[in-house]
CHARMM-style PDB file with segment names, atoms N, HN, CA, C and O in Angstrom:
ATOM      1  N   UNK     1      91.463  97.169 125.270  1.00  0.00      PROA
ATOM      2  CA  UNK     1      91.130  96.366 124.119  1.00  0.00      PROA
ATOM      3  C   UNK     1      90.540  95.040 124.619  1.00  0.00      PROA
ATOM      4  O   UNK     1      91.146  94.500 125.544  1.00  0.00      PROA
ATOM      5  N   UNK     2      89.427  94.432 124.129  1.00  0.00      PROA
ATOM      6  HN  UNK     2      88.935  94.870 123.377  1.00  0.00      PROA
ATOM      7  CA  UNK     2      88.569  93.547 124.395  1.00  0.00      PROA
ATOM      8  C   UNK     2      88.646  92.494 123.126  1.00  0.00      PROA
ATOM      9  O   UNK     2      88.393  92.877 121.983  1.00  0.00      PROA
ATOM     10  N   UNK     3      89.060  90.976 123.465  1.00  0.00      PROA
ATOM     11  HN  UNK     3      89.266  90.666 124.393  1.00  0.00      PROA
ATOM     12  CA  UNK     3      88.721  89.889 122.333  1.00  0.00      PROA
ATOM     13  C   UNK     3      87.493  89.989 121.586  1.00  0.00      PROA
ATOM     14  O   UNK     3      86.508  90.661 121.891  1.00  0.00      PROA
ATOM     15  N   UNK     4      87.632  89.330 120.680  1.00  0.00      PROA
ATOM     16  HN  UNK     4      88.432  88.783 120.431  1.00  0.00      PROA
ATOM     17  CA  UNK     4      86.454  89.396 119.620  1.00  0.00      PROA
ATOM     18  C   UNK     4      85.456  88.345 120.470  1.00  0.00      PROA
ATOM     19  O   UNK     4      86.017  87.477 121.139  1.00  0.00      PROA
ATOM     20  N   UNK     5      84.050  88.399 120.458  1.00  0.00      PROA
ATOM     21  HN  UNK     5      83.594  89.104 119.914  1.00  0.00      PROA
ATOM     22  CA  UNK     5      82.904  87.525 120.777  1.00  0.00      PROA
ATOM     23  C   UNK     5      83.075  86.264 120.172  1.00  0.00      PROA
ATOM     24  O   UNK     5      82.658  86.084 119.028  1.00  0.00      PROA
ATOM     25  N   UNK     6      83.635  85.378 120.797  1.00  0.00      PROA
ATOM     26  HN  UNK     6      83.974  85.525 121.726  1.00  0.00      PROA
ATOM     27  CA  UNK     6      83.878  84.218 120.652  1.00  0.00      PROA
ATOM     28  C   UNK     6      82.821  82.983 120.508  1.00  0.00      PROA
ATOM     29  O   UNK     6      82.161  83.183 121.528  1.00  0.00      PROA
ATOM     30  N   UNK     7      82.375  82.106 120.040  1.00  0.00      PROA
ATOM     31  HN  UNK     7      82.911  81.944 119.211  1.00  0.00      PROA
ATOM     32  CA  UNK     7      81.476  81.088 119.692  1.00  0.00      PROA
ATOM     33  C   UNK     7      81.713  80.199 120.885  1.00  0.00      PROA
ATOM     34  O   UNK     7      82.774  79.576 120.852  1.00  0.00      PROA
ATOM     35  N   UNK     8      80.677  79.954 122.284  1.00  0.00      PROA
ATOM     36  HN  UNK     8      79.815  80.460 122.311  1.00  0.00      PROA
ATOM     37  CA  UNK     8      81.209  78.963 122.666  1.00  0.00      PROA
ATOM     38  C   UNK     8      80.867  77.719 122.356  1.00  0.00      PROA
ATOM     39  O   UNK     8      81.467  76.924 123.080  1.00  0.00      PROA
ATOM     40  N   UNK     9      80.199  77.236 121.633  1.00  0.00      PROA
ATOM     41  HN  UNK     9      79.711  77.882 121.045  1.00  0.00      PROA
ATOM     42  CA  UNK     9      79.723  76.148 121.359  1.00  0.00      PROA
ATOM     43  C   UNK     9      81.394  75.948 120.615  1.00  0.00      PROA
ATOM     44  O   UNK     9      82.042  74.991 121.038  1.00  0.00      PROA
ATOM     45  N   UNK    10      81.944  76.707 119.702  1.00  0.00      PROA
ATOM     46  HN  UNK    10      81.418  77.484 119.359  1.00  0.00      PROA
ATOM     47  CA  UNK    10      83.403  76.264 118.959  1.00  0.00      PROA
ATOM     48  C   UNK    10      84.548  76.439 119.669  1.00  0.00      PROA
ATOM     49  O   UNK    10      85.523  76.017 119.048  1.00  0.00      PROA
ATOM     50  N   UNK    11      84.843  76.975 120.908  1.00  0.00      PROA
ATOM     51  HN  UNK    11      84.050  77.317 121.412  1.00  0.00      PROA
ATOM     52  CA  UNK    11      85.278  77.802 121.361  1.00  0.00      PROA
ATOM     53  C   UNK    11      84.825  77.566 123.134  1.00  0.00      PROA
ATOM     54  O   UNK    11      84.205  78.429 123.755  1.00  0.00      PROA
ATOM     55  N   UNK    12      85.175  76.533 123.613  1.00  0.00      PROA
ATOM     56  HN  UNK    12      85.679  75.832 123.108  1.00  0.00      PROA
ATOM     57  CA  UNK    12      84.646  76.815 124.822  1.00  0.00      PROA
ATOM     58  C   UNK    12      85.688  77.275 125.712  1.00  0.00      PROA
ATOM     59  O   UNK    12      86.862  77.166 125.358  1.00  0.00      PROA
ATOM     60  N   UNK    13      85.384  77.775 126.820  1.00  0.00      PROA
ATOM     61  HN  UNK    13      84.431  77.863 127.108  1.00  0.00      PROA
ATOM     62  CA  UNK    13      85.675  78.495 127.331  1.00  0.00      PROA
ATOM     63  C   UNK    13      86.993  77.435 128.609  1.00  0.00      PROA
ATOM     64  O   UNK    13      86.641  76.500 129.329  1.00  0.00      PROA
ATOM     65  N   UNK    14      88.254  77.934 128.514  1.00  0.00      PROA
ATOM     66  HN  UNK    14      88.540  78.693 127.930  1.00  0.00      PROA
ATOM     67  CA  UNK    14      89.403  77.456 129.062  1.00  0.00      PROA
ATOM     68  C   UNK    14      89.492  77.578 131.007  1.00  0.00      PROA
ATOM     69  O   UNK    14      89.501  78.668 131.581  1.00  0.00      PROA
ATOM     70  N   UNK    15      89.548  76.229 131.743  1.00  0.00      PROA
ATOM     71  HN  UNK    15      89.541  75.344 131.277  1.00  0.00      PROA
ATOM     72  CA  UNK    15      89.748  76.407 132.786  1.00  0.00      PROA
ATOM     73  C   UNK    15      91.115  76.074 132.840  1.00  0.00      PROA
ATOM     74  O   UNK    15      91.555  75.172 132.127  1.00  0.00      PROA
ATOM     75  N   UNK    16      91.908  76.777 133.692  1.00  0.00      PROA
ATOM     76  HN  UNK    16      91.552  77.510 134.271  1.00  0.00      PROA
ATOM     77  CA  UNK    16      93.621  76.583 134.108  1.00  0.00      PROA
ATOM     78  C   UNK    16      93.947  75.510 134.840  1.00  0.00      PROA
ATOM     79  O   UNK    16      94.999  74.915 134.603  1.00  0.00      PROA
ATOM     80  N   UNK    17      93.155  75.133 135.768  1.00  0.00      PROA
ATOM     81  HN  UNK    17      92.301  75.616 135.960  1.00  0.00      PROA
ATOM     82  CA  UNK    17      92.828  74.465 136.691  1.00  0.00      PROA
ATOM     83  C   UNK    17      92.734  72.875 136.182  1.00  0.00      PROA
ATOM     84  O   UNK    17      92.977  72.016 137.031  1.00  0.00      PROA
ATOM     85  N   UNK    18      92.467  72.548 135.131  1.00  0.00      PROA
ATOM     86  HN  UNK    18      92.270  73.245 134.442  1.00  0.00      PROA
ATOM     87  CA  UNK    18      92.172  71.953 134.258  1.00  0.00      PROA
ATOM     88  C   UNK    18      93.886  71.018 133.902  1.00  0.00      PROA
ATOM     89  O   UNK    18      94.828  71.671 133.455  1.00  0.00      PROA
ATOM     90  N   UNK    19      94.038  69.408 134.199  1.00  0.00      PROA
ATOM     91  HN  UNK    19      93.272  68.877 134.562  1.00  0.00      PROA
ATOM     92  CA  UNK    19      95.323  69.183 133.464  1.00  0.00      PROA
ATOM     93  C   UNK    19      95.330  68.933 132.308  1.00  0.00      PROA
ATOM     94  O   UNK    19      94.388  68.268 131.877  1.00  0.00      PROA
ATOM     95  N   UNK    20      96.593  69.458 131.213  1.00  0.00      PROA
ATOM     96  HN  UNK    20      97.358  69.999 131.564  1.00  0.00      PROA
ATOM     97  CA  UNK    20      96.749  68.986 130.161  1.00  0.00      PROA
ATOM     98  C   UNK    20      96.520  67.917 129.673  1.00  0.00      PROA
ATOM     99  O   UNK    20      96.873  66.983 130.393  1.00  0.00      PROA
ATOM    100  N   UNK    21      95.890  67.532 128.363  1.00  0.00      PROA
ATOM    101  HN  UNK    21      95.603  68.291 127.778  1.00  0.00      PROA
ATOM    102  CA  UNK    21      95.945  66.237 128.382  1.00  0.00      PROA
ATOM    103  C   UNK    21      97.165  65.708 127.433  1.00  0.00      PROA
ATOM    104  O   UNK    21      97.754  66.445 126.642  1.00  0.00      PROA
ATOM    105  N   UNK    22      97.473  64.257 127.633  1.00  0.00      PROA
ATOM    106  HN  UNK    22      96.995  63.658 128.275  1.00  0.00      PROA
ATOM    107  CA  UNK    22      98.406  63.918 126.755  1.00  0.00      PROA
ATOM    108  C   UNK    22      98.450  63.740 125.627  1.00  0.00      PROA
ATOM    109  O   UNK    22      99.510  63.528 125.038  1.00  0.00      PROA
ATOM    110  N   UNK    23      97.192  63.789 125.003  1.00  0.00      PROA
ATOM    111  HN  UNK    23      96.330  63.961 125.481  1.00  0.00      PROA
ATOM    112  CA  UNK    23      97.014  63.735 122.861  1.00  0.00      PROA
ATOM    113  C   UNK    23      96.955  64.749 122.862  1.00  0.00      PROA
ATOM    114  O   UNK    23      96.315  65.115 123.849  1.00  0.00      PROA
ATOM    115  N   UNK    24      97.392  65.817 122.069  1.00  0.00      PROA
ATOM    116  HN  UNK    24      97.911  65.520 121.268  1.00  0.00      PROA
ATOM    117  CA  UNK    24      97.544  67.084 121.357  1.00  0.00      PROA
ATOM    118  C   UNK    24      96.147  67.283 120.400  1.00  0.00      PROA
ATOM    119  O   UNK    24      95.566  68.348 120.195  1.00  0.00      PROA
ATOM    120  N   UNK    25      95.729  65.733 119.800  1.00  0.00      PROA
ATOM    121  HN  UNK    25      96.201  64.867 119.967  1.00  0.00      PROA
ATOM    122  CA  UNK    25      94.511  65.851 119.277  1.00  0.00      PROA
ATOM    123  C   UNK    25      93.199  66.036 119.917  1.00  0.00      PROA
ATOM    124  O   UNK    25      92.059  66.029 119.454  1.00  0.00      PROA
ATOM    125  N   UNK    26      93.640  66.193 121.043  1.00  0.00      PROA
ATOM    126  HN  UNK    26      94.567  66.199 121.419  1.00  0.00      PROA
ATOM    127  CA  UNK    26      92.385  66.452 121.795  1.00  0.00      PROA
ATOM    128  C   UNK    26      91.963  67.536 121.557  1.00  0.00      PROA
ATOM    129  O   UNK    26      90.786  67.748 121.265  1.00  0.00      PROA
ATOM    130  N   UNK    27      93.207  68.761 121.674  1.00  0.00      PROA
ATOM    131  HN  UNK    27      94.164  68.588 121.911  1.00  0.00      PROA
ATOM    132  CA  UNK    27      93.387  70.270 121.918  1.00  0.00      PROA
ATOM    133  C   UNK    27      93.135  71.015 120.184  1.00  0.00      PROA
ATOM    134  O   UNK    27      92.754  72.129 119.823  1.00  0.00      PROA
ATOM    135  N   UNK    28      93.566  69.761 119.422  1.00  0.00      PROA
ATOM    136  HN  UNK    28      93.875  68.856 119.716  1.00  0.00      PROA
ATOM    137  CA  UNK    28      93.346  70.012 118.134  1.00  0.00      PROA
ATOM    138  C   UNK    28      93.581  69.451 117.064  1.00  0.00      PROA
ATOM    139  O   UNK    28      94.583  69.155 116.414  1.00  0.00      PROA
ATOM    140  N   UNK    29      91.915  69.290 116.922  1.00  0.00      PROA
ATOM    141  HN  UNK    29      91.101  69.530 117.450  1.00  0.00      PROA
ATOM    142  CA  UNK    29      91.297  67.761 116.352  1.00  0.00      PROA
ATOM    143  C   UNK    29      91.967  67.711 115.132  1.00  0.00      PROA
ATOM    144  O   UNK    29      92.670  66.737 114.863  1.00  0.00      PROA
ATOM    145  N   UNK    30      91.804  68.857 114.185  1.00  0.00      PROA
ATOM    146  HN  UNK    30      91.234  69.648 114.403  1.00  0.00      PROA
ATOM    147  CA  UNK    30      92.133  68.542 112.842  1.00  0.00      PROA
ATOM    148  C   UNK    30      93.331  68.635 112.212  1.00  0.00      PROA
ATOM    149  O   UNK    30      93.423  68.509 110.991  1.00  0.00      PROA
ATOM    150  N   UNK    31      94.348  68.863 112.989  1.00  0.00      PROA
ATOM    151  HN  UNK    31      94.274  68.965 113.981  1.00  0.00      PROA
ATOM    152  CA  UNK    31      96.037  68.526 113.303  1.00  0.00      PROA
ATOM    153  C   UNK    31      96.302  66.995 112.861  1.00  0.00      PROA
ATOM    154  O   UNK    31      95.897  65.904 113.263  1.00  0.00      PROA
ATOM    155  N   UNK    32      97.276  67.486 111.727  1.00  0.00      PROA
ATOM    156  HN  UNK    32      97.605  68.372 111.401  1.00  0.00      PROA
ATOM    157  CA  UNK    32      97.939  66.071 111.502  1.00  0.00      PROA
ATOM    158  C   UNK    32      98.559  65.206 112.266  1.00  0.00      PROA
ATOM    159  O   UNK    32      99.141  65.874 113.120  1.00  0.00      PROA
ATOM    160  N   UNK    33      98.780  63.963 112.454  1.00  0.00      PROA
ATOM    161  HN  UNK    33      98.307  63.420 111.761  1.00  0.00      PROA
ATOM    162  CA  UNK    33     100.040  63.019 113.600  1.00  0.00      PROA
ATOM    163  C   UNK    33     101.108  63.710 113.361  1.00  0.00      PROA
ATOM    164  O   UNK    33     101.321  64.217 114.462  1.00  0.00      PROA
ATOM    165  N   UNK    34     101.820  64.027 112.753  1.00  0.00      PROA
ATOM    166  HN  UNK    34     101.647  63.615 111.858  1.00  0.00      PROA
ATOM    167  CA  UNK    34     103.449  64.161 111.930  1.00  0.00      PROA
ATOM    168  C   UNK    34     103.230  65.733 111.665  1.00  0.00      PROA
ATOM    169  O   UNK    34     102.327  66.086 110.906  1.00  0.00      PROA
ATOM    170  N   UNK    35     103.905  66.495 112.174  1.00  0.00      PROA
ATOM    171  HN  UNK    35     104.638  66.209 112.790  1.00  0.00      PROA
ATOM    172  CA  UNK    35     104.743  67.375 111.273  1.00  0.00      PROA
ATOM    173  C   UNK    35     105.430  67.783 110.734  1.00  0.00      PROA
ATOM    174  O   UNK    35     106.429  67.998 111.420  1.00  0.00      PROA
ATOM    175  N   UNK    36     105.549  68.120 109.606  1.00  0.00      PROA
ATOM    176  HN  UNK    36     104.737  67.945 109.049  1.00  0.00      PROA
ATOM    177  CA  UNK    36     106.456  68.549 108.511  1.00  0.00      PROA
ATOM    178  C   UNK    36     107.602  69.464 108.884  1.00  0.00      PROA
ATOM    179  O   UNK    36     107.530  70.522 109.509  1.00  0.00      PROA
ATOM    180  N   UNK    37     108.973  68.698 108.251  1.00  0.00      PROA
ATOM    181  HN  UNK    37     109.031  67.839 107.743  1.00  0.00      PROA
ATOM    182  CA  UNK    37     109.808  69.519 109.105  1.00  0.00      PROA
ATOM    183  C   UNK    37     109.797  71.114 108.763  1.00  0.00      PROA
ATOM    184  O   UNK    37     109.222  71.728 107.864  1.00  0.00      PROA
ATOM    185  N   UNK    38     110.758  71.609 109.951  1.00  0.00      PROA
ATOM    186  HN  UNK    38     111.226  71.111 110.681  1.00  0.00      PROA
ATOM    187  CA  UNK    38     110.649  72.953 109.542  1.00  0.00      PROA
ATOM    188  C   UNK    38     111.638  73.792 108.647  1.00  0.00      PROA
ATOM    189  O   UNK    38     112.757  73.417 108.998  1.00  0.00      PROA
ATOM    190  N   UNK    39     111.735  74.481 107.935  1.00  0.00      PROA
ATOM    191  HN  UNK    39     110.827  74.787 107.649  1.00  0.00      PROA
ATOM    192  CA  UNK    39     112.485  74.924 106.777  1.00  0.00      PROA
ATOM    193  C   UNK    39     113.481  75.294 107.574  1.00  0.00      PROA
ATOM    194  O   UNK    39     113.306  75.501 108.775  1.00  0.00      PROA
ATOM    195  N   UNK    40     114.798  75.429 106.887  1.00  0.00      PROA
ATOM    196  HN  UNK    40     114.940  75.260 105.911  1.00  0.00      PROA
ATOM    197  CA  UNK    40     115.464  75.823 106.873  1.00  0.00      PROA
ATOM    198  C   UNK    40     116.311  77.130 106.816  1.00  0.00      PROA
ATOM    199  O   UNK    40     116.735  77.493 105.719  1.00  0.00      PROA
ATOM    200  N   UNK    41     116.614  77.951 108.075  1.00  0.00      PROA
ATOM    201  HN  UNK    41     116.270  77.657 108.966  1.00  0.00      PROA
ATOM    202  CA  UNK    41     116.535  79.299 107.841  1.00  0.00      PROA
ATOM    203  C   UNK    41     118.136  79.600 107.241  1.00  0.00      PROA
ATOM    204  O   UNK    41     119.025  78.802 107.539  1.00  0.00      PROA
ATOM    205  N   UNK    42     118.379  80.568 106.546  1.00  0.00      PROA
ATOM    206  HN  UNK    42     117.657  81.215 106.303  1.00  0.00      PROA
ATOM    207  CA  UNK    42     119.457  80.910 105.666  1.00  0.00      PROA
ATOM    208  C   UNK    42     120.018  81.672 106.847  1.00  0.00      PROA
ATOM    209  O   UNK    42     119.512  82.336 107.752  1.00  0.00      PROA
ATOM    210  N   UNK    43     121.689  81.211 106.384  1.00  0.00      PROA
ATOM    211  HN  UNK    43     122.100  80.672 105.648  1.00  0.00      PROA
ATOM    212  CA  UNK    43     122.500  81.419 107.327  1.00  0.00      PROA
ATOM    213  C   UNK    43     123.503  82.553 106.521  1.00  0.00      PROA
ATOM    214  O   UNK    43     123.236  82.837 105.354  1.00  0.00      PROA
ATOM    215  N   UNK    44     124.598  83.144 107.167  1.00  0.00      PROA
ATOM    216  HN  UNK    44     124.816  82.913 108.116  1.00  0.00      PROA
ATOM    217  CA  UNK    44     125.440  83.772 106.463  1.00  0.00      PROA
ATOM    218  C   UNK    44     126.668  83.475 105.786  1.00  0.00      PROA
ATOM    219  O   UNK    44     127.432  84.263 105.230  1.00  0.00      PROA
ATOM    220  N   UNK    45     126.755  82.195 105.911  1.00  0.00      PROA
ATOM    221  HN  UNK    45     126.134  81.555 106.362  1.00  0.00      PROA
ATOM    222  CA  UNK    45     127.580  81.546 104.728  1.00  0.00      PROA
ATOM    223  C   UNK    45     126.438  81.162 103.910  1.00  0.00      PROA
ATOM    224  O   UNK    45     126.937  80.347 103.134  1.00  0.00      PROA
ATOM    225  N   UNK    46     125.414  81.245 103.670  1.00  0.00      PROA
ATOM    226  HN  UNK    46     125.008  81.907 104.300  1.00  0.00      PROA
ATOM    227  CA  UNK    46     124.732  80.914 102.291  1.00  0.00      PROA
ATOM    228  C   UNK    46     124.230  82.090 101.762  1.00  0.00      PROA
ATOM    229  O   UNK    46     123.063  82.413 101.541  1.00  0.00      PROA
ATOM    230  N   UNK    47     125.258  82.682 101.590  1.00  0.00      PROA
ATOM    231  HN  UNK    47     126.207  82.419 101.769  1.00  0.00      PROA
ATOM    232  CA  UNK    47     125.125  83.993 100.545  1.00  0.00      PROA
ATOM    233  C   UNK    47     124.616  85.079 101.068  1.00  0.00      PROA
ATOM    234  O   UNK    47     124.103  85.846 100.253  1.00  0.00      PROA
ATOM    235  N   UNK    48     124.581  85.598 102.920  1.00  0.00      PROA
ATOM    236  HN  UNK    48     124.997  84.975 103.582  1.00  0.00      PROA
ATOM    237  CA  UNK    48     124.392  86.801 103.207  1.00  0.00      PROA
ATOM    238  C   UNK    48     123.240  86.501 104.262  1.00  0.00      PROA
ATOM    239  O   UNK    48     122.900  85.428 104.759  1.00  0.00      PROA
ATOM    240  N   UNK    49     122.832  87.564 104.415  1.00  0.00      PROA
ATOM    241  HN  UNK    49     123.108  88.436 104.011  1.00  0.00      PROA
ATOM    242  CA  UNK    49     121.212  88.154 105.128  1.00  0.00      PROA
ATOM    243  C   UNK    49     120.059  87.809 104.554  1.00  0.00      PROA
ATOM    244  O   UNK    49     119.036  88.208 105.111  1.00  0.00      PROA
ATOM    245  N   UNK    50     119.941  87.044 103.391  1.00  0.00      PROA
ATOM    246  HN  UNK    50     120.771  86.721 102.939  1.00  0.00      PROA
ATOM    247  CA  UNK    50     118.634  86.981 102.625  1.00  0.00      PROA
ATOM    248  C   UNK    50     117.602  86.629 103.309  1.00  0.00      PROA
ATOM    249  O   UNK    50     117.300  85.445 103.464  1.00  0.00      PROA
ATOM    250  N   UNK    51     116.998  87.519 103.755  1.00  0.00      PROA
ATOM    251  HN  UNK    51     117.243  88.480 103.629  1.00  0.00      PROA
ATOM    252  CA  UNK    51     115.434  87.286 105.040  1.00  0.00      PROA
ATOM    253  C   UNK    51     115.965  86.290 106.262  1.00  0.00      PROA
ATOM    254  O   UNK    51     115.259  85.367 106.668  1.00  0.00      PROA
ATOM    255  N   UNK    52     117.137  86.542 106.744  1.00  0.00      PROA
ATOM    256  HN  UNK    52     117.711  87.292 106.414  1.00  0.00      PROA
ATOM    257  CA  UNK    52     117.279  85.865 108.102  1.00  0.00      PROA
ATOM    258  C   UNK    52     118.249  86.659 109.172  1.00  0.00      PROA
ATOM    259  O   UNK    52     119.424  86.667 108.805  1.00  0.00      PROA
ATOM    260  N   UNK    53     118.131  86.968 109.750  1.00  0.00      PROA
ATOM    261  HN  UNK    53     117.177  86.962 110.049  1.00  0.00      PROA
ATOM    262  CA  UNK    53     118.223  87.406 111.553  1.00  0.00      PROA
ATOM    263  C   UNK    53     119.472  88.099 110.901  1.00  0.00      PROA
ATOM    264  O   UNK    53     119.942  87.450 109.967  1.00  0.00      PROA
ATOM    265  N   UNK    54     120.215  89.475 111.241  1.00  0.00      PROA
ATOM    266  HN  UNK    54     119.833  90.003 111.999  1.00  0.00      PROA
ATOM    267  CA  UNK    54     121.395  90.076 110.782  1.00  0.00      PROA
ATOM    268  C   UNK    54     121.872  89.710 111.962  1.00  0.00      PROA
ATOM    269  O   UNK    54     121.294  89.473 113.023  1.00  0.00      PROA
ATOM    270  N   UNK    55     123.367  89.684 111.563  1.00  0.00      PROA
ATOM    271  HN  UNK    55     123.836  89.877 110.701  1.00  0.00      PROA
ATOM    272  CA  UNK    55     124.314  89.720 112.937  1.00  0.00      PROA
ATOM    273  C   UNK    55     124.633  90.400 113.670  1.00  0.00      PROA
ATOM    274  O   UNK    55     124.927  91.412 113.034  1.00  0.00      PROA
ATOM    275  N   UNK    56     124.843  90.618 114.923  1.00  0.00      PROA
ATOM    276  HN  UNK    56     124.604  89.796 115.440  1.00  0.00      PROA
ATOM    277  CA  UNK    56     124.868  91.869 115.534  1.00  0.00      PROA
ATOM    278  C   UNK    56     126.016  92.684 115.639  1.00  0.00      PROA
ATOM    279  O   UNK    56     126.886  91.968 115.144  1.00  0.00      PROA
ATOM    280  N   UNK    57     126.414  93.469 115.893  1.00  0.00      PROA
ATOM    281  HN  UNK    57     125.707  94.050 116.295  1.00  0.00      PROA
ATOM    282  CA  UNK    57     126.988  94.525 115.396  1.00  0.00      PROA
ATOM    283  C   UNK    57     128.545  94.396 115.905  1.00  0.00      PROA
ATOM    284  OT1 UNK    57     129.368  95.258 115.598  1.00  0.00      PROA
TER     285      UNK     57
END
């Protein structure tokens, strides 16, 4: 299986070799400062399994 034909002009092409940089906005521009926290996953004192991880056996 082969990636889809990628745009490099949008899309350029990744060296490893390369150090990270320290703004995240560099890597991705249209990323907010702040993110929104993350929800809250339901546990089994809040009323069961309702769409979250079962316990194991």
């Amino acid at each position: 299986m082969t990636g889809p034909d990628l745009d490099p002009e949008q899309y350029p092409p990744i060296d490893p070799r390369e150090p990270v940089p320290d703004d995240a906005g560099v890597l991705l521009p249209g990323a907010p400062d702040e993110l929104p926290e993350a929800p809250a996953e339901p546990t089994p004192d809040d009323g069961g399994n309702a769409g979250g991880v079962r316990e194991p056996a």
